[in-house]
Kinemage of the C-alpha trace (Angstrom):
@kinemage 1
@onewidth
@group {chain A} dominant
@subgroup {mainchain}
@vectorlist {calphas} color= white
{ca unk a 1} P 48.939 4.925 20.396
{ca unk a 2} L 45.152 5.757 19.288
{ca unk a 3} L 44.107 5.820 22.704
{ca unk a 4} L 47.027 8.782 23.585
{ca unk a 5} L 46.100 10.888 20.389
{ca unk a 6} L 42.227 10.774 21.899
{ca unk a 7} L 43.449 11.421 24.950
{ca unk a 8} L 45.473 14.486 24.275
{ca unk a 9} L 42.819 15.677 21.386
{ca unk a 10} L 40.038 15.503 24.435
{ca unk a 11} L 42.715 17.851 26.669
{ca unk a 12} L 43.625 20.037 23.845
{ca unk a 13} L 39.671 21.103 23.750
{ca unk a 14} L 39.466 21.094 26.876
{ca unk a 15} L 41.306 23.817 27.211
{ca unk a 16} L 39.318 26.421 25.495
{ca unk a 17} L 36.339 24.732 25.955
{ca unk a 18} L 33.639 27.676 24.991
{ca unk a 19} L 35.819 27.688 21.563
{ca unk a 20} L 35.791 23.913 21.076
{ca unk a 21} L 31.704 23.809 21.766
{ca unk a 22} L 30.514 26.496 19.327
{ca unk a 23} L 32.809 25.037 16.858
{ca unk a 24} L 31.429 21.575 17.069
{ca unk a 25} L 27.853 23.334 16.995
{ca unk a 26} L 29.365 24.952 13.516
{ca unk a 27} L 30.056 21.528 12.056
{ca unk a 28} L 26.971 19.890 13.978
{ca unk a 29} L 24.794 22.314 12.013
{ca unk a 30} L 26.163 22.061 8.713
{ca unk a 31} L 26.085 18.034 8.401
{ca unk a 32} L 22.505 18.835 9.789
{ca unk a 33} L 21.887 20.594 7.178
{ca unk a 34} L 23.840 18.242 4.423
{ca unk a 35} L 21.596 15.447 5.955
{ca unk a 36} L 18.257 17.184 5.691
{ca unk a 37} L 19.244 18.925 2.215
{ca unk a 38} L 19.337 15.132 0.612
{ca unk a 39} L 16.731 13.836 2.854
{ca unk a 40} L 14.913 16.205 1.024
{ca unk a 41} L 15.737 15.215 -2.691
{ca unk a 42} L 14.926 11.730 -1.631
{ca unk a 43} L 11.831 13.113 -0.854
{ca unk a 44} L 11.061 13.997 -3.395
{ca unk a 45} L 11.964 11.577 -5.745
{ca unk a 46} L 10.174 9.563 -3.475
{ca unk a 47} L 7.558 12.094 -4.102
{ca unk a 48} L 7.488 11.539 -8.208
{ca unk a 49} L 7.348 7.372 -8.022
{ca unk a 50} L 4.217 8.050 -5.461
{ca unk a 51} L 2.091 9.794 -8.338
{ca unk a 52} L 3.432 7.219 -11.237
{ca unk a 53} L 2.667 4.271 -9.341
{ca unk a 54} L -0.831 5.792 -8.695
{ca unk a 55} L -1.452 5.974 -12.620
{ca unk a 56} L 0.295 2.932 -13.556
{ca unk a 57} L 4.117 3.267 -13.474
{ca unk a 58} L 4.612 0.611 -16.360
{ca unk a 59} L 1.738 1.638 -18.315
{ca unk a 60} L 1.788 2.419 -22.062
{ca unk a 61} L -0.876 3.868 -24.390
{ca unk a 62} L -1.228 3.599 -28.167
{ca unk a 63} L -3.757 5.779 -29.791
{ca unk a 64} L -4.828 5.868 -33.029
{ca unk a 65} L -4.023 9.552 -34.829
{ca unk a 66} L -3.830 10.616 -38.767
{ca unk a 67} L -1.281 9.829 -40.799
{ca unk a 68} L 0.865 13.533 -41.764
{ca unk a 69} L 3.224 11.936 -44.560
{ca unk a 70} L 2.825 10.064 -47.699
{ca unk a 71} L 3.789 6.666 -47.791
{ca unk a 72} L 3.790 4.820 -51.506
{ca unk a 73} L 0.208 4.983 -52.785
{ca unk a 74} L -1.305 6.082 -49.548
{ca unk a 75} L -1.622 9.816 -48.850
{ca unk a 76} L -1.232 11.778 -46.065
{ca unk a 77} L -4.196 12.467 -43.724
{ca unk a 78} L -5.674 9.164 -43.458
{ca unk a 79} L -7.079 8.354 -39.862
{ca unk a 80} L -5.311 5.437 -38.557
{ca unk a 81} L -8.213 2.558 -37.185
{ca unk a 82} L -6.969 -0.195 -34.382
{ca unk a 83} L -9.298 -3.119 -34.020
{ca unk a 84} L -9.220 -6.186 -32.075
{ca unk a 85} L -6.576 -7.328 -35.074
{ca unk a 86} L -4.237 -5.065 -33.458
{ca unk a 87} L -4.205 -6.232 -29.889
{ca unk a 88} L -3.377 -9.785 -31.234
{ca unk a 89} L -0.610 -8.246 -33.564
{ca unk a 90} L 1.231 -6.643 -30.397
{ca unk a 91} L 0.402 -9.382 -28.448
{ca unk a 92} L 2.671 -11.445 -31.357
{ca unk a 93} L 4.870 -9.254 -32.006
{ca unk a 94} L 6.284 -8.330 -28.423
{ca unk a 95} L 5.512 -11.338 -26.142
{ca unk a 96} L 6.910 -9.597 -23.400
{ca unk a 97} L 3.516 -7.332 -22.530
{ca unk a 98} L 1.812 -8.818 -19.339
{ca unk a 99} L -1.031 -7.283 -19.928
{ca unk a 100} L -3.181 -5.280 -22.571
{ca unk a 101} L -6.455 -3.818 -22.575
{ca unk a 102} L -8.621 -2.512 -25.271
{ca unk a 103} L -10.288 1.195 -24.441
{ca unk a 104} L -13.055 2.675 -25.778
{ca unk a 105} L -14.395 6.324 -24.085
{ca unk a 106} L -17.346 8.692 -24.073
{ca unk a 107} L -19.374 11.171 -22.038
{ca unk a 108} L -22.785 9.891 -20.567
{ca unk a 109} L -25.782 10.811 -18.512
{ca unk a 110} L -25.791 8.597 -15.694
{ca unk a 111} L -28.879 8.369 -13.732
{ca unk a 112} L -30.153 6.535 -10.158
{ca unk a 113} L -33.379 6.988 -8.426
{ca unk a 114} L -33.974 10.401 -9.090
{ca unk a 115} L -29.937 11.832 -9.136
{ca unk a 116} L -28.615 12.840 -12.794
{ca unk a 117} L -24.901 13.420 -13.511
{ca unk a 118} L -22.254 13.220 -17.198
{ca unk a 119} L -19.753 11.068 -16.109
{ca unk a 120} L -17.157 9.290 -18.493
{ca unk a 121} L -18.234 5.984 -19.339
{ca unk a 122} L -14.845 3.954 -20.251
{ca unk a 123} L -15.361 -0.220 -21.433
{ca unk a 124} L -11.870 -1.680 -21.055
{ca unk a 125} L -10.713 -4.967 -20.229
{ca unk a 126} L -10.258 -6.728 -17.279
{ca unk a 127} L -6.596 -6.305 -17.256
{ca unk a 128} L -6.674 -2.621 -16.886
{ca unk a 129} L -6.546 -3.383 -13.485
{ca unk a 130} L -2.999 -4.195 -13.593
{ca unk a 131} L -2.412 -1.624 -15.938
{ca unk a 132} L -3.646 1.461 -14.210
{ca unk a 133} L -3.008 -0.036 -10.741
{ca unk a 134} L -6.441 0.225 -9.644
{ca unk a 135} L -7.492 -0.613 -5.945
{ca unk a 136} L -11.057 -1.882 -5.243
{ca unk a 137} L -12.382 -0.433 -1.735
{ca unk a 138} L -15.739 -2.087 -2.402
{ca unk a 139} L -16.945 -5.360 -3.797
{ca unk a 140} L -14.761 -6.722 -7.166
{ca unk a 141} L -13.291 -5.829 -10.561
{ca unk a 142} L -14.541 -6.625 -14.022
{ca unk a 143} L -13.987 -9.823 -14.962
{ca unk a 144} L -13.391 -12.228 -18.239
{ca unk a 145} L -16.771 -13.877 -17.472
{ca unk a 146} L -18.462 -10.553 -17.324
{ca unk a 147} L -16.439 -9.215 -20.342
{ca unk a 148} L -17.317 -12.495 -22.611
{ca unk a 149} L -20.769 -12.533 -21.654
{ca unk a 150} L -21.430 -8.805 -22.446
{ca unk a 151} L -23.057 -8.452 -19.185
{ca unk a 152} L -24.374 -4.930 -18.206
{ca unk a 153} L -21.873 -4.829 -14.906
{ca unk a 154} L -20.332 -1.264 -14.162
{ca unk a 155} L -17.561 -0.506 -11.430
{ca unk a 156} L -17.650 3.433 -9.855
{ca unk a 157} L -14.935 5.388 -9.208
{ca unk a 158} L -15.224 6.680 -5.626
{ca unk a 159} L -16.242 10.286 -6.677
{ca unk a 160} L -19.303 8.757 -8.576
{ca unk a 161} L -20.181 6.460 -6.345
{ca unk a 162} L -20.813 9.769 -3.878
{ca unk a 163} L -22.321 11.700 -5.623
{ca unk a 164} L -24.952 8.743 -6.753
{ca unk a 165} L -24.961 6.700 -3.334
{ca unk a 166} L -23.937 9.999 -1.091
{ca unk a 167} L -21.894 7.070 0.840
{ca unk a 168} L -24.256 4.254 1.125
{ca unk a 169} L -23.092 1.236 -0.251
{ca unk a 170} L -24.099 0.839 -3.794
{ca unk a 171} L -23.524 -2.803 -4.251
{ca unk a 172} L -25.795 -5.104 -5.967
{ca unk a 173} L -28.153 -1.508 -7.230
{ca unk a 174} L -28.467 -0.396 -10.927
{ca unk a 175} L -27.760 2.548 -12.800
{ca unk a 176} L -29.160 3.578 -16.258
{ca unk a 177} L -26.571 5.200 -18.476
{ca unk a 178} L -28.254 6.500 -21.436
{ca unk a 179} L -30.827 4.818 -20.464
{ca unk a 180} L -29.143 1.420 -20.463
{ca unk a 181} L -29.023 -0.632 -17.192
{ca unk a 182} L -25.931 -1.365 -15.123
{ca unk a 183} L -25.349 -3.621 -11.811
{ca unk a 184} L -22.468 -1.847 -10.282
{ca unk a 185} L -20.357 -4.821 -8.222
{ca unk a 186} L -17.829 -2.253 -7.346
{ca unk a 187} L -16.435 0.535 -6.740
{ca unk a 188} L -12.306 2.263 -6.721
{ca unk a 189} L -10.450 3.485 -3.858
{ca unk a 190} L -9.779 7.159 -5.244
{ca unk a 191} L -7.121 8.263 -6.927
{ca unk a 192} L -4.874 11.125 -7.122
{ca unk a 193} L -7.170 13.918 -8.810
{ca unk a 194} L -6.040 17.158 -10.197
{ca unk a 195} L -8.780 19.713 -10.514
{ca unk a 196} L -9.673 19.439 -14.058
{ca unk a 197} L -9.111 15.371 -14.166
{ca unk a 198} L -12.051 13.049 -14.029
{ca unk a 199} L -10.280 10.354 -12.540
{ca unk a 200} L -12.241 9.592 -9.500
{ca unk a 201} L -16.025 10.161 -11.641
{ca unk a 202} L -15.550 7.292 -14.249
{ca unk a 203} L -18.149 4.685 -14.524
{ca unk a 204} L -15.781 1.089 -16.026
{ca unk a 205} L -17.981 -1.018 -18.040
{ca unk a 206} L -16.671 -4.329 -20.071
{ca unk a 207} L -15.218 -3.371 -23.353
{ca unk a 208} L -17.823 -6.095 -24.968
{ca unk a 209} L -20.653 -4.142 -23.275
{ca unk a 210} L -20.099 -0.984 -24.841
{ca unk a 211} L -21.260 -1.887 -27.906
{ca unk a 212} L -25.116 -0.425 -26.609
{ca unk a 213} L -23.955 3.104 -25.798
{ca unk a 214} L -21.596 3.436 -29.207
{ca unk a 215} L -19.922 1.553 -32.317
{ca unk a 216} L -16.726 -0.190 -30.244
{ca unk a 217} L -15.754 -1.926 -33.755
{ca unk a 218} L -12.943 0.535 -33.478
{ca unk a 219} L -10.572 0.935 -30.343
{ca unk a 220} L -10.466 4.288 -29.054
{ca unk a 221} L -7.061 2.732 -27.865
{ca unk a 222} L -4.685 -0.139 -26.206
{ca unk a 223} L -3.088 0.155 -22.972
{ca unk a 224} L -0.201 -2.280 -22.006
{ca unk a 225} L 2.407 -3.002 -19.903
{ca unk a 226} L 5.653 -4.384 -20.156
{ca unk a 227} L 8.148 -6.665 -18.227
{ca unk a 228} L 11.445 -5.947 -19.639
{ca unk a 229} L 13.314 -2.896 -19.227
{ca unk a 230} L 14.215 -1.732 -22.477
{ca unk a 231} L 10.871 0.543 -23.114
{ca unk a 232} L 12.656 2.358 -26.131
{ca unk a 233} L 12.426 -1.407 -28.266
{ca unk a 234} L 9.417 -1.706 -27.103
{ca unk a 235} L 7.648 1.463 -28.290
{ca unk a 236} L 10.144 1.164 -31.847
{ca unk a 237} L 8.341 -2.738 -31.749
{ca unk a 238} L 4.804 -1.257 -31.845
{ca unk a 239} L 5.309 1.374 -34.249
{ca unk a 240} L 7.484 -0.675 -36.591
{ca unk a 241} L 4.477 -3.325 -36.298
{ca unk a 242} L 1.518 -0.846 -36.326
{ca unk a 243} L 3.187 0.624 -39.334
{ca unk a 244} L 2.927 -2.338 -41.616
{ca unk a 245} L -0.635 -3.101 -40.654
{ca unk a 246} L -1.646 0.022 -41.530
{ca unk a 247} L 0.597 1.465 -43.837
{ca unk a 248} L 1.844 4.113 -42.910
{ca unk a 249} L 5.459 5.629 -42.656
{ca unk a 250} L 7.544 4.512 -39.244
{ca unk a 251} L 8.974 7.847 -38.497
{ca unk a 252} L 5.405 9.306 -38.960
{ca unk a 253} L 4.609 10.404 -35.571
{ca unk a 254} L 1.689 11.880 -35.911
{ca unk a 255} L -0.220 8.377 -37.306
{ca unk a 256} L 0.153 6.686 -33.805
{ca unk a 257} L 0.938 8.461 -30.302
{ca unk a 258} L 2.789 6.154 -27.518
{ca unk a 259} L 2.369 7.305 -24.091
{ca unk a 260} L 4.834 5.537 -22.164
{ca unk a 261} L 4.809 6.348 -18.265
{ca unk a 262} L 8.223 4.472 -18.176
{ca unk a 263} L 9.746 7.120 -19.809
{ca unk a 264} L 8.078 9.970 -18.622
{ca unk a 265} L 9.547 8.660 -14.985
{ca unk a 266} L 13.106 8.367 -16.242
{ca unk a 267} L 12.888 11.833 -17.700
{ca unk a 268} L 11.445 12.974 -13.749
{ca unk a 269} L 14.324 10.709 -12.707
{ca unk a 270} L 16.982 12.789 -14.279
{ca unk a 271} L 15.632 15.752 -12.821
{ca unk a 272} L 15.761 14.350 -9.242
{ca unk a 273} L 19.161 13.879 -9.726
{ca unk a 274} L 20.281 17.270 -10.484
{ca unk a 275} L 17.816 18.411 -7.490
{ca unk a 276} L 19.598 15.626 -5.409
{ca unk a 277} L 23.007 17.098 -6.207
{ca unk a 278} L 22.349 20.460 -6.435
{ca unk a 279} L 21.210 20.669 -2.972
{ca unk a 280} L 24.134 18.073 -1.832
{ca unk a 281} L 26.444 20.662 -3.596
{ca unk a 282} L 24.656 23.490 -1.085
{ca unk a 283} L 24.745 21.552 2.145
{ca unk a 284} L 28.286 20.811 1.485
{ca unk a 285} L 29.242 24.772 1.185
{ca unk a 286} L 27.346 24.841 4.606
{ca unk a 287} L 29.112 22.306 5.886
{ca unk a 288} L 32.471 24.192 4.594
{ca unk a 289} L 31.862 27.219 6.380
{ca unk a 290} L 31.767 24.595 9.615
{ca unk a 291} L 35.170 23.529 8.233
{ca unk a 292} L 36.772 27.140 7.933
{ca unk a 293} L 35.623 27.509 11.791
{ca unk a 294} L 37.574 24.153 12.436
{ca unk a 295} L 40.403 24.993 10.476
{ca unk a 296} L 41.121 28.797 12.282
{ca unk a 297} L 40.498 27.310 15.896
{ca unk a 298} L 43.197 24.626 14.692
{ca unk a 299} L 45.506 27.299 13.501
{ca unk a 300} L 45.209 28.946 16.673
{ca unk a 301} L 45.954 26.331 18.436
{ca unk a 302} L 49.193 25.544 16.856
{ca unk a 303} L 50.294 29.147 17.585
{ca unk a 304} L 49.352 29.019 21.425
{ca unk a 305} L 50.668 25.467 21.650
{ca unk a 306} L 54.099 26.203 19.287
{ca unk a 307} L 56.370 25.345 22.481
{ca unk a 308} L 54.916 22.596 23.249
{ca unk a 309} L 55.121 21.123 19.606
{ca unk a 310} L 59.332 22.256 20.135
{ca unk a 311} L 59.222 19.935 23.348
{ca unk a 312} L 57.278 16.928 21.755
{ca unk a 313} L 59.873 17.925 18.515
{ca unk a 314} L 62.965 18.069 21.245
{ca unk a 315} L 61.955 14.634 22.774
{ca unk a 316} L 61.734 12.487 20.028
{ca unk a 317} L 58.545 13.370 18.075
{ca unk a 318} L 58.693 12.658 14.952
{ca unk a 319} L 56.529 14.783 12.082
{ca unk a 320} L 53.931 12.330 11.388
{ca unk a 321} L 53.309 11.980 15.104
{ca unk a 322} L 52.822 15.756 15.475
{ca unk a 323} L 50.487 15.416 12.233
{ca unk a 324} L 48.286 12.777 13.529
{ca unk a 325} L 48.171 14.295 16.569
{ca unk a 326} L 46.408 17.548 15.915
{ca unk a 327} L 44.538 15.711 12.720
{ca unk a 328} L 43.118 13.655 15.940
{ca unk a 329} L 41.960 16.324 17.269
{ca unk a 330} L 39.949 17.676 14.257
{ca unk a 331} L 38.734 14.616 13.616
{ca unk a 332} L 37.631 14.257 17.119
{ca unk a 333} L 35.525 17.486 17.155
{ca unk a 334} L 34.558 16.724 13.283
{ca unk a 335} L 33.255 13.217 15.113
{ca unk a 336} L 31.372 14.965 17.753
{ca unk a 337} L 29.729 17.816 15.373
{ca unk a 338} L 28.601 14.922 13.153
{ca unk a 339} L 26.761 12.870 16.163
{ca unk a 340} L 24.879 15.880 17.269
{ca unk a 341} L 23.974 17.190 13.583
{ca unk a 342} L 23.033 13.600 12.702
{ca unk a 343} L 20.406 13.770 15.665
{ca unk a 344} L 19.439 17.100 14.794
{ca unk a 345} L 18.821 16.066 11.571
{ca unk a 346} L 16.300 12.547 12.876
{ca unk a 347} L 14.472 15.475 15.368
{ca unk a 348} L 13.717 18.037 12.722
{ca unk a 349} L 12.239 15.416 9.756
{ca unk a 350} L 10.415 13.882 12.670
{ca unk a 351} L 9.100 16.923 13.561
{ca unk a 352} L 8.299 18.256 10.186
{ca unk a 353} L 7.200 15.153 9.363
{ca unk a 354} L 4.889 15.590 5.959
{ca unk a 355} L 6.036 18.787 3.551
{ca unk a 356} L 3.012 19.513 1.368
{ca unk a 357} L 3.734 18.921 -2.400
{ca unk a 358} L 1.389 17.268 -5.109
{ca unk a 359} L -1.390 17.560 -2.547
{ca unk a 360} L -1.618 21.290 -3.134
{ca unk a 361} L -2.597 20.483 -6.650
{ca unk a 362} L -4.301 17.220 -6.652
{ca unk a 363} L -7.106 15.596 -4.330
{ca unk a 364} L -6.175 12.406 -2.463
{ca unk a 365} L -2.381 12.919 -3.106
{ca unk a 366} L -0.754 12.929 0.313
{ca unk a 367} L 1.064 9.511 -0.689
{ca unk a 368} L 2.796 12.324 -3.373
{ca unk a 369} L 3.979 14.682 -0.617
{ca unk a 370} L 7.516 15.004 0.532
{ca unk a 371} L 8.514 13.205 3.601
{ca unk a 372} L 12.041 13.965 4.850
{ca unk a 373} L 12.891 10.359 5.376
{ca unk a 374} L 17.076 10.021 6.660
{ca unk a 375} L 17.521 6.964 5.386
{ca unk a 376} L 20.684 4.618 5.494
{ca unk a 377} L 22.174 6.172 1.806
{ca unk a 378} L 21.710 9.930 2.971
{ca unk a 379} L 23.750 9.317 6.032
{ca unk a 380} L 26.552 7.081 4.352
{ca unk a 381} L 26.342 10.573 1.621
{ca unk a 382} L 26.608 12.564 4.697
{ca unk a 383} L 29.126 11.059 7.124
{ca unk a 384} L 31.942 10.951 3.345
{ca unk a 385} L 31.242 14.737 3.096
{ca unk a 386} L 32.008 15.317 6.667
{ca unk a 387} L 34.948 13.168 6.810
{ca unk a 388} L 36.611 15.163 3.806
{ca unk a 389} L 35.349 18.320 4.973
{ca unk a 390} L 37.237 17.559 8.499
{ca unk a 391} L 40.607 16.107 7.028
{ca unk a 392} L 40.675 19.117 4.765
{ca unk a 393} L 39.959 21.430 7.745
{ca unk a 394} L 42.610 19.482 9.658
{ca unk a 395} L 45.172 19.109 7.534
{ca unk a 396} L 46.663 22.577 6.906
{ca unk a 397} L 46.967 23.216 10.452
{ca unk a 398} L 48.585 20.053 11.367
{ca unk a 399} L 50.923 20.192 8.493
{ca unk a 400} L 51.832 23.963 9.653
{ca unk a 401} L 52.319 22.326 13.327
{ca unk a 402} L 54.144 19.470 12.110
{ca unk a 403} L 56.457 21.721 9.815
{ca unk a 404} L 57.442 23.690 12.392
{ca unk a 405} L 61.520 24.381 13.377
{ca unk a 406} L 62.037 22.599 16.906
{ca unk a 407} L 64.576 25.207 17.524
{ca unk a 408} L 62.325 28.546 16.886
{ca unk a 409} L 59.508 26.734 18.493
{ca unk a 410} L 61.376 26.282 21.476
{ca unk a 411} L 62.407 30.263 21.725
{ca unk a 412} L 58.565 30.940 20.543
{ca unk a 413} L 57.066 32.855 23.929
């Protein structure tokens, strides 16, 4: 039975063949363009993970700010202080952190051979690594053993490392920041880098070791990140626990800030999803015009074919067998259009290949770029939106066809 209905849907269009080819071209176009539409939104969702993972994608900051509300005898406007005290307390109070890192931050003249330049100068923990997702291109990380020994080690972002080595390997030399000695034993792979971001131009020093460029009593901040999923606890745990350490109101905002990247992405992530189906929701009205095509060449095909369908009706045929025999047929061009728009689709993101997006803002961001990527989701999206669009499209006229009076269709000329 299925192999008659594809055998009289393949003579049916081959009857008007030059109408049956630019209609599949209609369809093949518009699930080309469905395809390439979400291919796209992937993209760039794709696009928005790239530059969160380069920063850290679980990474959460706590900084110390001023308190902006009274809170029993304590009055508003006192600067909140972390200390060492406070890593230990989160580390208590939410055992699920992996990692934590103390920060401390300032500007310094950096100086080798005769070259001069400000760069930051940040003394963190070993663990920032993790944190920040740093990759080493040269040599190694800070350490614990260079951390509890205060030693005078320094690791160079790839932008300082050029402008104070010009490129030649700067392993094993010393720096003097501030006058202050440094053995760099590494250096970063760079980073994404906006224009006015100093990401690439820090000089990392051990947290301990920072005590000979500035007072590092106090923690210019913690950094952390977090196995479980539920960030919202976690930032309510550290305030709540922050809070009574340093007494200050928990719905004060202004007394500690959270940066947590977790969040940020979800927020992103809620915006790729309105891209994702906004631009579904256009390919799909491209892909209905296809369908109006399919469903007029149908209709005219009923009414050029009407004695026939008396005949089929006269012999036996029952409605459902008229029905499924012209819904064959759309189905069978709907089939076709979708093969060739689904290669259309693999030649034009192969061809187009990288679509410039955070790179136009940020140095070393080409991971951040769109890539229209067709991947096995997109074309499972795809080929449910063409199937409706050609049942719907093929429907109508094979209801009409099936519908029709045997009798009248017989005296139709």
């Amino acid at each position: 039975m299925k192999k008659d209905l594809l055998q009289q849907a393949y003579a049916a269009m081959r009857h008007d063949m030059r109408r049956t080819v630019l209609t599949i071209l209609g369809m093949a176009w518009g699930i080309a363009t469905v395809v390439l539409l979400l291919a796209y939104g992937s993209g760039f969702g794709n696009a928005i993970h790239a530059i969160f993972d380069s920063f850290g994608s679980k990474a959460v900051g706590v900084f110390p700010g001023r308190t902006s509300q009274q809170d029993g005898g304590n009055k508003a406007g006192v600067a909140v202080r972390f200390t060492k005290r406070d890593v230990e307390l989160l580390r208590n109070v939410a055992p699920l952190i992996q990692h934590i890192s103390r920060e401390s931050d300032m500007q310094a003249t950096v100086l080798y051979g005769p070259r001069s330049f400000s760069f930051p100068i940040v003394g963190i923990d070993p663990s920032i690594l993790d944190i920040w997702n740093l990759q080493v291109d040269q040599g190694r990380f800070l350490n614990e053993e260079d951390d509890n020994s205060h030693g005078h080690y320094a690791v160079l972002g790839s932008e300082a490392q050029e402008k104070l080595f010009s490129g030649v390997s700067p392993l094993g030399e010393s720096i003097r920041v501030n006058g202050v000695s440094f053995q760099i034993v590494g250096v970063l792979h760079p980073r994404m880098q906006e224009a006015d971001n100093d990401n690439n131009r820090v000089v990392y020093i051990p947290y301990s070791a920072m005590d000979v460029l500035q007072d590092n009593y106090y923690l210019g901040g913690i950094w952390l990140d977090f196995s479980g999923l539920d960030h919202d606890q976690l930032t309510k745990t550290i305030r709540t626990s922050l809070a009574m350490e340093h007494g200050f109101k928990v719905e004060d905002q202004r007394a500690v800030f959270i940066f947590d990247a977790q969040k940020q992405l979800s927020q992103f992530g809620i915006i790729t999803l309105g891209l994702k189906i906004l631009l579904g929701f256009v390919g799909t009205i491209t892909l209905g015009i296809g369908g109006i095509g399919l469903m007029n060449i149908m209709l005219v095909s009923v009414t050029q074919r009407t004695r026939e369908i008396g005949v089929e009706k006269a012999l036996g045929a029952r409605k459902k067998d008229i029905l499924f025999q012209f819904l064959a047929e759309a189905m069978v061009i709907t089939g076709i259009g979708g093969i060739l728009g689904i290669l259309l689709s693999y030649a034009v993101s192969l061809s187009v290949g990288r679509l410039t997006f955070y790179s136009a803002l940020a140095k070393h961001a080409e991971a951040a770029d769109i890539r229209l990527v067709v991947a096995p989701q997109t074309l499972l999206i795809a080929t449910v939106i063409l199937t409706l669009v050609g049942i719907c499209s093929g429907m109508i006229p094979a209801m009409r066809a099936a519908n029709l009076d045997p009798i009248e269709a017989l005296r139709y000329e």
